[in-house]
C-alpha positions in Angstrom: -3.3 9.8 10.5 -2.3 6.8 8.4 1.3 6.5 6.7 1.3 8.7 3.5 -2.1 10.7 4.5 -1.8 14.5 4.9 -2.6 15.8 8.5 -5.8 17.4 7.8 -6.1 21.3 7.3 -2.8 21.7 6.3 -4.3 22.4 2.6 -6.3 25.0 1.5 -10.0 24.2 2.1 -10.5 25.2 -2.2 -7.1 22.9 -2.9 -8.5 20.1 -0.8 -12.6 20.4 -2.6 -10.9 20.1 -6.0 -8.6 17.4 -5.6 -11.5 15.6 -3.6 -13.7 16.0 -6.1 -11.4 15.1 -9.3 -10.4 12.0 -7.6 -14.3 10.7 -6.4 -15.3 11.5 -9.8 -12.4 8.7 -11.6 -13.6 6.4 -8.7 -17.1 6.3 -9.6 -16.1 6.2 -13.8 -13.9 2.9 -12.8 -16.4 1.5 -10.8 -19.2 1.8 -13.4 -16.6 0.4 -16.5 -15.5 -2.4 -14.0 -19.4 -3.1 -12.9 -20.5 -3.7 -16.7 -17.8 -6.0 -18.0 -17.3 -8.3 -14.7 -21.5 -8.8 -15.4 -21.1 -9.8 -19.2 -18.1 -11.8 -18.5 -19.6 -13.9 -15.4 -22.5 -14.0 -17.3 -20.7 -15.8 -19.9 -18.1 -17.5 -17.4 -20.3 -18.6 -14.3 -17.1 -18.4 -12.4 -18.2 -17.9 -8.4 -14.5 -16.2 -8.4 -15.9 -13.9 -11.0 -19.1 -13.5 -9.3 -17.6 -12.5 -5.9 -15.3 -9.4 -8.0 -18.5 -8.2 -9.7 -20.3 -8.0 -6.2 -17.4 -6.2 -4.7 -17.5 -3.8 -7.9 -20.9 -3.6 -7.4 -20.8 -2.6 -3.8 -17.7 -0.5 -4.3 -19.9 1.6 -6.7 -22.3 2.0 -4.3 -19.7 3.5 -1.9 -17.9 5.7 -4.6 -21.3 7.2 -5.5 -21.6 7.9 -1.5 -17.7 8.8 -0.9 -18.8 11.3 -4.4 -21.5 13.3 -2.8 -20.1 13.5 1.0 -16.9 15.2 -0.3 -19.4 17.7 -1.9 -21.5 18.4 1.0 -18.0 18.0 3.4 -17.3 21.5 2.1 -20.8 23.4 2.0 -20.0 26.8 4.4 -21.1 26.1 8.2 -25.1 27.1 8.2 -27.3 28.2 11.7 -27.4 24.9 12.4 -24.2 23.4 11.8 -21.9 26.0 13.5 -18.7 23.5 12.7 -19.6 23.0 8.8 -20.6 19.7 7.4 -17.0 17.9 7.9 -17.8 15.1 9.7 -19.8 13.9 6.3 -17.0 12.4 5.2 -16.9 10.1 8.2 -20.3 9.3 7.5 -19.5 8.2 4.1 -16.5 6.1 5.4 -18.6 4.1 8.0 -21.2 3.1 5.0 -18.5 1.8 2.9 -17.1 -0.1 5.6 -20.7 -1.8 6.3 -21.0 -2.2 2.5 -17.6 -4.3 2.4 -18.2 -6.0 5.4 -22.0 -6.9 3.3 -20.1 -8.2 0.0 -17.8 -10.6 2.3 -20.8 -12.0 3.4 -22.1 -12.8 0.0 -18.8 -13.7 -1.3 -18.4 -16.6 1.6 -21.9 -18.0 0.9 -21.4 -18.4 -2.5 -18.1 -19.9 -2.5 -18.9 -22.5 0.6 -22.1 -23.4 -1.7 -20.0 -24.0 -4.6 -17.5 -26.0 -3.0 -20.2 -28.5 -2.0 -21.0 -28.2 -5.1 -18.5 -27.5 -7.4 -18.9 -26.2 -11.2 -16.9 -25.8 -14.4 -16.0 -22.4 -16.1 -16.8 -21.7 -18.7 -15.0 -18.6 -21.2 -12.0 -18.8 -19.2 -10.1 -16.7 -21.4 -12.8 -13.8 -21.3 -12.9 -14.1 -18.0 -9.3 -13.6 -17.6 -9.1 -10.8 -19.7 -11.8 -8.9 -17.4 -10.0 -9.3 -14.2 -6.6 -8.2 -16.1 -8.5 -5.1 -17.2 -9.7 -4.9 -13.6 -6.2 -5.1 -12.0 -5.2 -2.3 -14.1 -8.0 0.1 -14.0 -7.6 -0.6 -10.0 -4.1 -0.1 -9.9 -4.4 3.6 -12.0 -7.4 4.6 -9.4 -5.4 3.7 -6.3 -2.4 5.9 -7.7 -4.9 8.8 -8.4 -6.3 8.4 -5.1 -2.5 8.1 -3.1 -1.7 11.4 -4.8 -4.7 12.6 -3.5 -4.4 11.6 0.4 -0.8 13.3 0.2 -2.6 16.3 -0.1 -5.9 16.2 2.0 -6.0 13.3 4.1 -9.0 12.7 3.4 -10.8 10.1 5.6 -13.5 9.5 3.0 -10.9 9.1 0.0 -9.2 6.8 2.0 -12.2 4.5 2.7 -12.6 4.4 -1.1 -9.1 3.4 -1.7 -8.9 0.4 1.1 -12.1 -0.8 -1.3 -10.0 -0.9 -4.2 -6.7 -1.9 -2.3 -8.7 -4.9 -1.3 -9.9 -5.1 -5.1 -6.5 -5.7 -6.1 -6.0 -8.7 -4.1 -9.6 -9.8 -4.6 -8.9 -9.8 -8.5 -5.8 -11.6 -8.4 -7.3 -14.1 -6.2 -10.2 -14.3 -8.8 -7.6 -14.8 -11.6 -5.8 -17.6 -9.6 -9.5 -19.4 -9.3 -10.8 -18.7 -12.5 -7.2 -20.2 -14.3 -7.4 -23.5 -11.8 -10.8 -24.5 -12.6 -11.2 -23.4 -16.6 -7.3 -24.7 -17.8 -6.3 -27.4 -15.0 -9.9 -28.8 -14.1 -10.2 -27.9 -10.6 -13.4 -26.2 -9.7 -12.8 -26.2 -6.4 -9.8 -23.7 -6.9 -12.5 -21.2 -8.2 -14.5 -21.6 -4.7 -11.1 -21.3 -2.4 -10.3 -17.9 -4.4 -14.3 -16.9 -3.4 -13.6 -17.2 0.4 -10.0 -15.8 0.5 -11.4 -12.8 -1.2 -14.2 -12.9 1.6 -11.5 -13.4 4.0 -9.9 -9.8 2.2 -12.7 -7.6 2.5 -13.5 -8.4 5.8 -9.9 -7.3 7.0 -10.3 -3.8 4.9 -13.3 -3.1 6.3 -12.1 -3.5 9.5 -9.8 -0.6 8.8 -11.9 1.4 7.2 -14.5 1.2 10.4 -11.5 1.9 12.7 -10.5 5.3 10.5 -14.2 6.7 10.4 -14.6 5.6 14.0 -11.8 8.0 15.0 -13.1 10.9 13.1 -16.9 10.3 14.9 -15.1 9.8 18.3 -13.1 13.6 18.2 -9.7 11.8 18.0 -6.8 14.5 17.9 -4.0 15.5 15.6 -1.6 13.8 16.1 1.4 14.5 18.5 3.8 15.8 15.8 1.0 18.0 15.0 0.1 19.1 18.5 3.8 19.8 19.1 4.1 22.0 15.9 1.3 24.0 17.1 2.6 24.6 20.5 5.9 25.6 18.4 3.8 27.8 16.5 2.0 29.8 19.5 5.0 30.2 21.5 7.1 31.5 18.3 5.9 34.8 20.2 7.8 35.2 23.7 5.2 37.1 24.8 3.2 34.2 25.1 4.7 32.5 27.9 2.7 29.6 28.2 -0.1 27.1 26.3 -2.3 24.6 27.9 -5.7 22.7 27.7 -4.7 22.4 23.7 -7.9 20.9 22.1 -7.5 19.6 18.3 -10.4 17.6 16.4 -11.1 16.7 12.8 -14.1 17.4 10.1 -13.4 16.2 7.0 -11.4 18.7 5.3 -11.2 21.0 8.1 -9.6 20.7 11.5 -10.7 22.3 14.9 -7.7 23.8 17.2 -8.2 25.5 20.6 -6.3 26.3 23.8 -5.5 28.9 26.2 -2.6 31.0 26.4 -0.7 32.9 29.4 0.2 36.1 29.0 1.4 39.1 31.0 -1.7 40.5 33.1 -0.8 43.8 32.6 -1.5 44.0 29.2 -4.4 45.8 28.2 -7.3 43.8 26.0 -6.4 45.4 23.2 -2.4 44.3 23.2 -3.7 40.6 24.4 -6.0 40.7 21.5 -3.2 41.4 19.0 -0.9 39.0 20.4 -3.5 36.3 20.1 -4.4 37.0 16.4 -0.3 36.8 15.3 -0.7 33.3 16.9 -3.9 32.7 14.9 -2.1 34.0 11.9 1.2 31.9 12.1 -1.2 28.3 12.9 -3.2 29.9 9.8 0.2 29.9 7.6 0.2 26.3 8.1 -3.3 25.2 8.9 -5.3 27.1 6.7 -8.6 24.7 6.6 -8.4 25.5 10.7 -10.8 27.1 12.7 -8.8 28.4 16.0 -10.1 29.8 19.3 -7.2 31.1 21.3 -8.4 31.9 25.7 -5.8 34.6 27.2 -5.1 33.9 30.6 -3.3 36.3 33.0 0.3 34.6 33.9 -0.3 32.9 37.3 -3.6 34.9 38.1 -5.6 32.0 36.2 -8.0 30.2 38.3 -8.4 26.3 36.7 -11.6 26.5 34.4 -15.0 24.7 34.8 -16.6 23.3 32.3 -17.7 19.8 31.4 -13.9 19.0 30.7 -12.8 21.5 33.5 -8.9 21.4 33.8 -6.7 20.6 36.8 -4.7 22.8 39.0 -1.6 20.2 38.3 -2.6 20.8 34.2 -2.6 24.5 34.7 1.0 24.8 36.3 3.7 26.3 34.6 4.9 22.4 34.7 2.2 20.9 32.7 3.0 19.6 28.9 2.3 21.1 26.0 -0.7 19.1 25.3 -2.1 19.3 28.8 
């Protein structure tokens, strides 16, 4: 996970759709108050500087309203024909924002390359100023909200959203640089240069946000800390001798954890069975958005399993690492 994120399913799945929710909600207000006054004050301006904030606004409304309804449906209870829930819409949500960036660098750079060959004055400097300042601000209380919300889910959606209006900040103060160069010191082409290093801006967030949602899609794992803490939590029981073939995969909220475990082949099902359910019980105490399936295996009677991702005999010795 990134710096500062929570590792998924360490909150409770309710915790996690509130905060979620809350913080989508203030992303869509911001977007619609920024959207309205960047229009009337380009309108008024025609600063390409301007212009290339109120397409990224635009465009970052568009994602909020997404990021908005996939952390909804991210939580709707697994159904007959989604056994693993409806997680992975997050993801979903994360990739279109990262296409809709990567979409408003494009039309940032055209318009500023076509203004520096042919460069114009600003006009309403001062109201155009006083737009991005409000931006900047609005921006900068959104991208607190949503921090404070990451620390808590990790939320791979929220987080696309907030590399949006991360890159927003920069984008604004670029516009602001522009916008003062060519109304108050005569230099138009100052307002085209702050066009194409905001381009320049968004297509470098995107890029991260694609690379985030891209490990959700692909079944990246937890991360080592994570796996190790797991282990640590199995084996907290010396009954349970060993853990291998440790599985761990992310959907939205929720994160999926499996492995086998070696115990003592003389205990009955019934003992095994109890053993496995304290394990499931002390991963629960800190994963509680988890979904864990525990294999008992019979200490040194285990055949290596089949399977499309059948393990090794060297991954099944009493040698083999805890995430083997």
């Amino acid at each position: 996970m990134s710096q500062g994120h929570a590792v998924p399913g360490t909150t409770p799945p309710a915790e996690s759709a509130a905060i979620t929710r809350r913080v989508t909600a203030y992303s869509v207000l911001t977007a619609l108050i920024l959207v309205g006054a960047k229009a009337a004050a380009w309108s008024a301006s025609g600063s390409v500087a301007l212009l290339s904030s109120l397409a990224d606004s635009a465009l970052d409304l568009a994602a909020s309203l997404g990021t908005f309804l996939a952390v909804r449906y991210a939580v709707v209870p697994p159904d007959a024909e989604h056994r693993f829930g409806h997680g992975k819409a997050e993801a979903f949500a994360s990739l279109v924002q990262a296409c809709l960036v990567f979409a408003s660098a494009a039309l940032v750079g055209r318009e500023a390359v076509a203004r520096l060959a042919d460069p114009r004055p600003v006009e309403h400097g001062g109201w155009a100023l006083a737009v991005m300042v409000l931006s900047i601000v609005l921006t900068l209380l959104l991208v607190a909200a949503q921090t404070r919300a990451l620390k808590k889910t990790g939320s791979v959606a929220v987080s696309g959203d907030r590399a949006h209006y991360f890159a927003d900040l920069a984008s604004n103060l670029a516009a602001i640089a522009g916008i003062a160069g060519a109304a108050f010191l005569n230099l138009p082409q100052l307002d085209a240069f702050a066009g194409l290093a905001v381009a320049a801006w968004l297509v470098w967030g995107a890029i991260g946000v694609l690379r985030e949602a891209a490990d959700h899609l692909m079944d990246k794992g937890l991360p080592v800390e994570a796996r190790a803490r797991i282990v640590e939590l199995a084996l907290a029981d010396p009954q349970m001798t060993g853990v291998h073939q440790l599985r761990t995969r992310v959907a939205g909220p929720y994160v999926m954890i499996q492995f086998h475990a070696d115990l003592d082949p003389a205990l009955t099902l019934e003992a095994a069975h109890a053993i496995l359910v304290e394990a499931e019980n002390r991963i629960l105490a800190e994963y509680p958005a988890a979904d864990i399936l525990i294999h008992p295996d019979p200490r040194g009677r285990a055949e290596p399993h089949g399977g499309a991702f059948q393990e090794t005999a060297a991954a099944h010795s009493p040698q083999a690492t805890p995430e083997s």
